[in-house]
C-alpha positions as protocol buffer text, in pm:
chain_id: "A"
residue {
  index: 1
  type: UNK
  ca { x: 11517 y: -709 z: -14177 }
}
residue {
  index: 2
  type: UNK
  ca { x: 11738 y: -1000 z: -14170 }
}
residue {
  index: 3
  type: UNK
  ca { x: 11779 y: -1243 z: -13956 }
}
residue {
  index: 4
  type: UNK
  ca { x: 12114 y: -1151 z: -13761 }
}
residue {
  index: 5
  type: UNK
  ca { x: 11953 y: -795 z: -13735 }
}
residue {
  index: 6
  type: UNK
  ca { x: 11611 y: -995 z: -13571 }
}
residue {
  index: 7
  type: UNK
  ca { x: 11855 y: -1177 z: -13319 }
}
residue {
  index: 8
  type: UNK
  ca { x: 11981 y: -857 z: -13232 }
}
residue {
  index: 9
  type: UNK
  ca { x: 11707 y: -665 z: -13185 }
}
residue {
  index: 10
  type: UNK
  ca { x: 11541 y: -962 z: -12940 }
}
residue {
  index: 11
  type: UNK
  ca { x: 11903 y: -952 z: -12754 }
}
residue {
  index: 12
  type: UNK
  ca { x: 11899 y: -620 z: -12774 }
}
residue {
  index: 13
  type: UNK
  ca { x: 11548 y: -591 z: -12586 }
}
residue {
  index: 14
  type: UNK
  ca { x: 11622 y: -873 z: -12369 }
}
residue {
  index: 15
  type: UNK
  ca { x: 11939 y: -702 z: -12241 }
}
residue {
  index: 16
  type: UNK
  ca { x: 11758 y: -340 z: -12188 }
}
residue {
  index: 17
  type: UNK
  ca { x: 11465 y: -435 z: -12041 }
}
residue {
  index: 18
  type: UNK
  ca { x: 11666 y: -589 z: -11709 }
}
residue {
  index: 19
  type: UNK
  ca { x: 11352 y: -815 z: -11596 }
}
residue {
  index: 20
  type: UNK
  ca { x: 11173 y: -1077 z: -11803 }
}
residue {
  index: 21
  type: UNK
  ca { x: 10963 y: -995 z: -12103 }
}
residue {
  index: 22
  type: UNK
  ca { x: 10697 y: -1187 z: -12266 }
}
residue {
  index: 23
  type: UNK
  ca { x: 10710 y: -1335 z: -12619 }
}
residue {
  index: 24
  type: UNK
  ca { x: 10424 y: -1104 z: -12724 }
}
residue {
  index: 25
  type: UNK
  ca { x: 10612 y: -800 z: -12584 }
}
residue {
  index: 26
  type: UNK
  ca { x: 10888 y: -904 z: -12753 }
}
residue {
  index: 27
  type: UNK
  ca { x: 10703 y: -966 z: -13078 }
}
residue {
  index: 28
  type: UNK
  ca { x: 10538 y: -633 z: -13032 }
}
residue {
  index: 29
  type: UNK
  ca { x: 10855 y: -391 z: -12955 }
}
residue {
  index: 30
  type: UNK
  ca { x: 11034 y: -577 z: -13232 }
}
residue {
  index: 31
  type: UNK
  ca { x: 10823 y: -626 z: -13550 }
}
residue {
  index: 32
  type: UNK
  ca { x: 10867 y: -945 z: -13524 }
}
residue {
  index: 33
  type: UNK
  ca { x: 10618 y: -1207 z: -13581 }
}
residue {
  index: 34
  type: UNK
  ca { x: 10546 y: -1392 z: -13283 }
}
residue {
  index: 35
  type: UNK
  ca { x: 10571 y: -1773 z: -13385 }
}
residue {
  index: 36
  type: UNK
  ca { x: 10982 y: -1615 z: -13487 }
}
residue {
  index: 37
  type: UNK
  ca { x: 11071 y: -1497 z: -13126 }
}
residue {
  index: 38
  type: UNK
  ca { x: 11125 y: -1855 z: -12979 }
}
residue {
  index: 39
  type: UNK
  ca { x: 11378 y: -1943 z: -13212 }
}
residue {
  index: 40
  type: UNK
  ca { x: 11550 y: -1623 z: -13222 }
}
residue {
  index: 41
  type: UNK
  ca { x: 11597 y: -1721 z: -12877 }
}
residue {
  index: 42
  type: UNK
  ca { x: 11683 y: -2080 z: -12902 }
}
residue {
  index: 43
  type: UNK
  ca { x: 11999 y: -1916 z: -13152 }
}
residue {
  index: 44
  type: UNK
  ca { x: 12049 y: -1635 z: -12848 }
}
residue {
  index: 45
  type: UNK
  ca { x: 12105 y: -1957 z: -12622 }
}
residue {
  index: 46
  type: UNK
  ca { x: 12318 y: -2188 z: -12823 }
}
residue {
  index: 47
  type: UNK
  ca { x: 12563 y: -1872 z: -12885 }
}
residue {
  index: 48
  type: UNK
  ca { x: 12604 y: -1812 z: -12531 }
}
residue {
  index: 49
  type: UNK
  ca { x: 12654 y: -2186 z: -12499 }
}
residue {
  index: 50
  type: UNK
  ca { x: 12886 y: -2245 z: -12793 }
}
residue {
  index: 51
  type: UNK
  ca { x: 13102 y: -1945 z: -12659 }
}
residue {
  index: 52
  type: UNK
  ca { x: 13121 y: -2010 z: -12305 }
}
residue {
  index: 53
  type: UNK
  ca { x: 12955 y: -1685 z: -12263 }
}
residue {
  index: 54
  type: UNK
  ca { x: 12896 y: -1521 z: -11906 }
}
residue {
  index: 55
  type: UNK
  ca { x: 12514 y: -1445 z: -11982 }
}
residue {
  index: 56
  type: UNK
  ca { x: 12206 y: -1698 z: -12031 }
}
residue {
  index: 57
  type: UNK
  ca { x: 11884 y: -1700 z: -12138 }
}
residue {
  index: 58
  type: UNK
  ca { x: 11628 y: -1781 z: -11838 }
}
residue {
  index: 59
  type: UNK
  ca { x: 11299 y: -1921 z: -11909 }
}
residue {
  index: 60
  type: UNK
  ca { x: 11018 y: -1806 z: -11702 }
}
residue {
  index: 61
  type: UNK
  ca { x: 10668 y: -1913 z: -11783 }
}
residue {
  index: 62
  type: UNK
  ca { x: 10609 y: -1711 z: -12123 }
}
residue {
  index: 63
  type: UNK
  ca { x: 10886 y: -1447 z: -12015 }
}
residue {
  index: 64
  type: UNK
  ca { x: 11295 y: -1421 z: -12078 }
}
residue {
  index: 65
  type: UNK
  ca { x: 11514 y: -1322 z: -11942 }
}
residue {
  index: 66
  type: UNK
  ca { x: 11894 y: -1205 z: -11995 }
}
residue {
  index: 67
  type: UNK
  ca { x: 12108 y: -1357 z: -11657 }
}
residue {
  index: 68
  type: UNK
  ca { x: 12452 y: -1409 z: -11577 }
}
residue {
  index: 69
  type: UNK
  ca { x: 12554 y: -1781 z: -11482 }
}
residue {
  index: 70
  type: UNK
  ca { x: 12560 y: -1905 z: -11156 }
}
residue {
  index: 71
  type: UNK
  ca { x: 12947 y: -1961 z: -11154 }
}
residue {
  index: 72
  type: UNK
  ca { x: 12963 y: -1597 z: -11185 }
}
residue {
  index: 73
  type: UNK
  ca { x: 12759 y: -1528 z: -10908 }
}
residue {
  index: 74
  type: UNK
  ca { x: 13051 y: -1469 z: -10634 }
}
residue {
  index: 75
  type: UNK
  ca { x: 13210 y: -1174 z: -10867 }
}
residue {
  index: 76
  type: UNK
  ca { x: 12878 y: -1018 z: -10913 }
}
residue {
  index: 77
  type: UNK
  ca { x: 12807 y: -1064 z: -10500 }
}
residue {
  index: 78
  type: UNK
  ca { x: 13098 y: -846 z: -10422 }
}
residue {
  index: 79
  type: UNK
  ca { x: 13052 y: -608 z: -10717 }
}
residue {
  index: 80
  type: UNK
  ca { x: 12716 y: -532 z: -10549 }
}
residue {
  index: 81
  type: UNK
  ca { x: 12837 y: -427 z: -10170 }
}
residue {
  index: 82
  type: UNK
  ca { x: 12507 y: -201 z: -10134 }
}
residue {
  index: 83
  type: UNK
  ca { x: 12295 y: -527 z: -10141 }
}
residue {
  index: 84
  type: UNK
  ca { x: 12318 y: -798 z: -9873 }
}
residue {
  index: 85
  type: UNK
  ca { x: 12188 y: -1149 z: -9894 }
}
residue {
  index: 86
  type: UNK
  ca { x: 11860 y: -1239 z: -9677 }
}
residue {
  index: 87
  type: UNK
  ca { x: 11717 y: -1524 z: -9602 }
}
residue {
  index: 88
  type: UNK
  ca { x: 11365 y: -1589 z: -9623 }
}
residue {
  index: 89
  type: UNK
  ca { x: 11222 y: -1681 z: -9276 }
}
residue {
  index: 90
  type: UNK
  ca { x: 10997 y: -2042 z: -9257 }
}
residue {
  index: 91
  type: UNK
  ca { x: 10678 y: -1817 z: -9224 }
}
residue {
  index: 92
  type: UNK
  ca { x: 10770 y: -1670 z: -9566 }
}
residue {
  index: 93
  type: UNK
  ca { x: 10869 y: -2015 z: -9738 }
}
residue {
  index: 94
  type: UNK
  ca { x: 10540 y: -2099 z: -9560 }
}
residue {
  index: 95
  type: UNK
  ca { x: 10334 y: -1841 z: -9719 }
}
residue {
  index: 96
  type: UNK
  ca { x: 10534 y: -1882 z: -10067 }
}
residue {
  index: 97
  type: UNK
  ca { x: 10458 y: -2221 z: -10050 }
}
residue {
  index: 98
  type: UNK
  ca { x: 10050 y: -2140 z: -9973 }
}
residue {
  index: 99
  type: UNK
  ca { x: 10012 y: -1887 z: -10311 }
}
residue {
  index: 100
  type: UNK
  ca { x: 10219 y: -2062 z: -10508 }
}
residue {
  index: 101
  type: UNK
  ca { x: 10023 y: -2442 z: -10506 }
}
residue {
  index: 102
  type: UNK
  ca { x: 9685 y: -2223 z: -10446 }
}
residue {
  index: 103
  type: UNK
  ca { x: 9704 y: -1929 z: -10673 }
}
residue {
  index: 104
  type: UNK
  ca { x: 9552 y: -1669 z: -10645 }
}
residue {
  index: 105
  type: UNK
  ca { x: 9484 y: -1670 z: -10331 }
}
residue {
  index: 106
  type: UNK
  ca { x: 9360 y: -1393 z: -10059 }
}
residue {
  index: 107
  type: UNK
  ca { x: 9575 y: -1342 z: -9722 }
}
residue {
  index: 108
  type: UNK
  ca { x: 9259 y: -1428 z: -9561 }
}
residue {
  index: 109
  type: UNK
  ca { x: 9319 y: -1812 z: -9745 }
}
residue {
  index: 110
  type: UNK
  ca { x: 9666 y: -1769 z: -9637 }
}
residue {
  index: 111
  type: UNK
  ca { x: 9566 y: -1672 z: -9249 }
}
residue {
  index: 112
  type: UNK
  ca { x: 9342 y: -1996 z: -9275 }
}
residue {
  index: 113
  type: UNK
  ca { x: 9568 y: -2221 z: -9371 }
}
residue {
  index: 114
  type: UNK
  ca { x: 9833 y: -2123 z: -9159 }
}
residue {
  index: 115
  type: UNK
  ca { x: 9651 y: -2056 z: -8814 }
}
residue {
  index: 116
  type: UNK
  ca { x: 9830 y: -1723 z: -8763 }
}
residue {
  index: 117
  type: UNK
  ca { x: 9775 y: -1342 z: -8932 }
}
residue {
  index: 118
  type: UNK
  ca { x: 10017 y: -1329 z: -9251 }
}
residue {
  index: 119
  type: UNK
  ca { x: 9963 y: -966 z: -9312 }
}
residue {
  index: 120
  type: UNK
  ca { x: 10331 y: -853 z: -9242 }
}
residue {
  index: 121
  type: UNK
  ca { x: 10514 y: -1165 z: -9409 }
}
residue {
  index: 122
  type: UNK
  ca { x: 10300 y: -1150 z: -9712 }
}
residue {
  index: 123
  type: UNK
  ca { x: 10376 y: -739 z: -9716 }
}
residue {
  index: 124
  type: UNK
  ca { x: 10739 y: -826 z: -9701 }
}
residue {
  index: 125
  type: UNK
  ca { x: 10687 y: -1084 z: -9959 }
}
residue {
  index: 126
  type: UNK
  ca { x: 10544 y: -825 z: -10182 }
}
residue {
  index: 127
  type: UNK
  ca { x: 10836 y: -547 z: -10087 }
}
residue {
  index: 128
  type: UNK
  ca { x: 11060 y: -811 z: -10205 }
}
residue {
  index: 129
  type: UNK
  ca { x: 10890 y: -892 z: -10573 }
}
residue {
  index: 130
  type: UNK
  ca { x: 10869 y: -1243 z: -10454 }
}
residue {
  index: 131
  type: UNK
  ca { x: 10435 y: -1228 z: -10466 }
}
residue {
  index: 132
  type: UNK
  ca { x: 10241 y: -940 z: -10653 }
}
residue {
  index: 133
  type: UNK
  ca { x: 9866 y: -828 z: -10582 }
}
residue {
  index: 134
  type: UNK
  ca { x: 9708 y: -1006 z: -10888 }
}
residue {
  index: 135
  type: UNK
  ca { x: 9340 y: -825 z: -10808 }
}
residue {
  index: 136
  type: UNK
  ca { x: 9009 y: -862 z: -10618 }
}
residue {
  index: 137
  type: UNK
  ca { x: 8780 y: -1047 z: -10583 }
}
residue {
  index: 138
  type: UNK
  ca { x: 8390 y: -1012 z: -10662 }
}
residue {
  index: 139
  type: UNK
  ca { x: 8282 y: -1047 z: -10314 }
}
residue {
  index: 140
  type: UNK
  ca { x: 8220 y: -807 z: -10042 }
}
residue {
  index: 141
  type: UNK
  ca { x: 8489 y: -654 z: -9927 }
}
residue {
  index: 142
  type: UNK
  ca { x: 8687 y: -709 z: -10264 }
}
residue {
  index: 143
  type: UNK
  ca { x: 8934 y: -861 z: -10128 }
}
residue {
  index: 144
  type: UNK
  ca { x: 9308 y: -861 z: -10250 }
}
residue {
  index: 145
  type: UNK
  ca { x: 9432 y: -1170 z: -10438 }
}
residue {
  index: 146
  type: UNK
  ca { x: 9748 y: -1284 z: -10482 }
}
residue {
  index: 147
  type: UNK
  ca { x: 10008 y: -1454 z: -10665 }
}
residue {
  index: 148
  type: UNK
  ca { x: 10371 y: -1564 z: -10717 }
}
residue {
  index: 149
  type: UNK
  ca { x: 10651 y: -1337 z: -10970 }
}
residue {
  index: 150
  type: UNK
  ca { x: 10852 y: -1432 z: -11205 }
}
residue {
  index: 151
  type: UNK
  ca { x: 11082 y: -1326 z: -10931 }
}
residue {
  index: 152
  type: UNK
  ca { x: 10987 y: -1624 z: -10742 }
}
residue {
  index: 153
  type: UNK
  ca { x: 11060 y: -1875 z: -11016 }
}
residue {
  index: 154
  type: UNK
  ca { x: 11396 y: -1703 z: -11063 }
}
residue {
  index: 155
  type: UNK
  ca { x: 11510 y: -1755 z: -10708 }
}
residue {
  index: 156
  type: UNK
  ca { x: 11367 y: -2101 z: -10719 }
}
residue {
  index: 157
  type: UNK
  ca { x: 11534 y: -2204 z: -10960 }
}
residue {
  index: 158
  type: UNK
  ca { x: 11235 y: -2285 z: -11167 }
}
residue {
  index: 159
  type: UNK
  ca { x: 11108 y: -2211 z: -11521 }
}
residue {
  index: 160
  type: UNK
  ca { x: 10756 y: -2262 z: -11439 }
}
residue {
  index: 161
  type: UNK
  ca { x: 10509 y: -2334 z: -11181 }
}
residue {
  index: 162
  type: UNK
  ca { x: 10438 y: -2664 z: -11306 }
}
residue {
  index: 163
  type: UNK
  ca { x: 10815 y: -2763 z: -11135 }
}
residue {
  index: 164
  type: UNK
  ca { x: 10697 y: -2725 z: -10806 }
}
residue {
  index: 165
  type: UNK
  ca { x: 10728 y: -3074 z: -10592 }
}
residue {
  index: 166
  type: UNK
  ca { x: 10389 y: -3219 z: -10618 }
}
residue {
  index: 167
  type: UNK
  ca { x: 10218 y: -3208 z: -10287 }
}
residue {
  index: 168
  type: UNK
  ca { x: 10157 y: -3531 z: -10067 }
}
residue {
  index: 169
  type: UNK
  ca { x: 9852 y: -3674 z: -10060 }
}
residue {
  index: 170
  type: UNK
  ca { x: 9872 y: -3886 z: -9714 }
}
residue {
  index: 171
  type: UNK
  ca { x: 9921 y: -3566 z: -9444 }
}
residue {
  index: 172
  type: UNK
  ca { x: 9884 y: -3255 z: -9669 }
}
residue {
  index: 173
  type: UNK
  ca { x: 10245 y: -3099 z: -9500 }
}
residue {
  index: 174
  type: UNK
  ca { x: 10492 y: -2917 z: -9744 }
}
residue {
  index: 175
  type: UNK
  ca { x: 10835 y: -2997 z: -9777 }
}
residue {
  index: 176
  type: UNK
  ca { x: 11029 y: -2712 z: -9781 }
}
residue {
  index: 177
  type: UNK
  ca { x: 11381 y: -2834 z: -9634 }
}
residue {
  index: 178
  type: UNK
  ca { x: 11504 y: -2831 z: -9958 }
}
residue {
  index: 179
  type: UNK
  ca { x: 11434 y: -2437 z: -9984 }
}
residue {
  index: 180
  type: UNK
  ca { x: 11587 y: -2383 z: -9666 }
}
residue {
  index: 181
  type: UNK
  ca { x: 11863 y: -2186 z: -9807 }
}
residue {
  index: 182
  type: UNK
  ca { x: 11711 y: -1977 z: -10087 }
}
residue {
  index: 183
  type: UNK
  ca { x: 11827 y: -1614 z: -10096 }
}
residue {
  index: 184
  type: UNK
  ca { x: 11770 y: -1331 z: -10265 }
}
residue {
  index: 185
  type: UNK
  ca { x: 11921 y: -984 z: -10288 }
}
residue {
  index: 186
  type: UNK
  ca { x: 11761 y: -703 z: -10069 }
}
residue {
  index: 187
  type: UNK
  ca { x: 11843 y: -375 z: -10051 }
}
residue {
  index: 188
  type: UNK
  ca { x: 12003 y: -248 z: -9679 }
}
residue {
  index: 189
  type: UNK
  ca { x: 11715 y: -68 z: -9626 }
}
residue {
  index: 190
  type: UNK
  ca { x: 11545 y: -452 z: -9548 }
}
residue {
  index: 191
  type: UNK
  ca { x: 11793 y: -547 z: -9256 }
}
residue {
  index: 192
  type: UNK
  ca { x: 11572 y: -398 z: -9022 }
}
residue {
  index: 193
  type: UNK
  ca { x: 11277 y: -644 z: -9112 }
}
């Protein structure tokens, strides 16, 4: 195949699959060899770019993404009327904040650090794509572990973990002001919560 046809077939797959893919996935569903992907995407970005286009690429720890630009954002708000934005509540930025510097973690790790039972936040949390269950551990009880989405990064704003504010070391307290006003879509079946 050449190489137009490649860049296709990655857009292509990046488009259908509507959530982020990895570059082996991508490798794998296309034929493509792996160490080609990346720059098949690096040429997917710079023709979005060089045409003004309404769509991006987002970057997500080994995942992509297909995404429309933020400016575009208020058309595609009122396009979706079944969805309504919801803010997460300081006990969820809380417990966000709690898996995503101490990955994976247990809710029983969360309940310590917090002082307070974290079973219905992190349940939301999970509802919401925002943390996964990751596994269990090899203790008794097996307890649940978890972790952070790609969701997560994607309503963040980040491309990877590694972006998140580096704790402080004097007092240990997270500063999440400047998440204060992170949304992210939720069905209207979640106004209730």
């Amino acid at each position: 195949m050449n190489y137009n046809e490649s860049l296709c077939i990655i857009e292509a797959l990046l488009f259908a699959s509507g959530e982020p893919i990895s570059l082996d996935r991508l490798s794998e569903a296309s034929g493509i060899e792996p160490e080609t992907v990346p720059k098949l995407i690096d040429q997917l970005e710079r023709r979005y770019n060089v045409s003004e286009s309404a769509i991006k690429v987002l970057r997500l720890e080994n995942s992509y993404q297909l995404a429309t630009r933020e400016e575009y954002a208020p058309y595609i708000k009122r396009a979706m009327e079944n969805k309504r934005q919801a803010k997460l509540s300081p006990a969820a930025l809380e417990v966000l904040a709690v898996v995503a510097y101490n990955q994976p973690v247990t809710k029983a790790f969360v309940e310590q650090v917090r002082g307070t039972d974290s079973s219905g936040v992190i349940n939301n949390l999970v509802e919401r794509e925002l943390l996964y269950v990751a596994g269990r551990l090899e203790l008794p009880g097996r307890p649940i572990t978890y972790k952070t989405t790609d969701n997560f990064l994607r309503c963040f704003k980040l491309e990877s973990l590694a972006q998140l504010p580096s704790l402080p070391d004097e007092d240990g307290q997270l500063r999440l002001g400047e998440y204060d006003s992170v949304q992210i879509e939720a069905d209207e079946q979640n106004q209730g919560e």
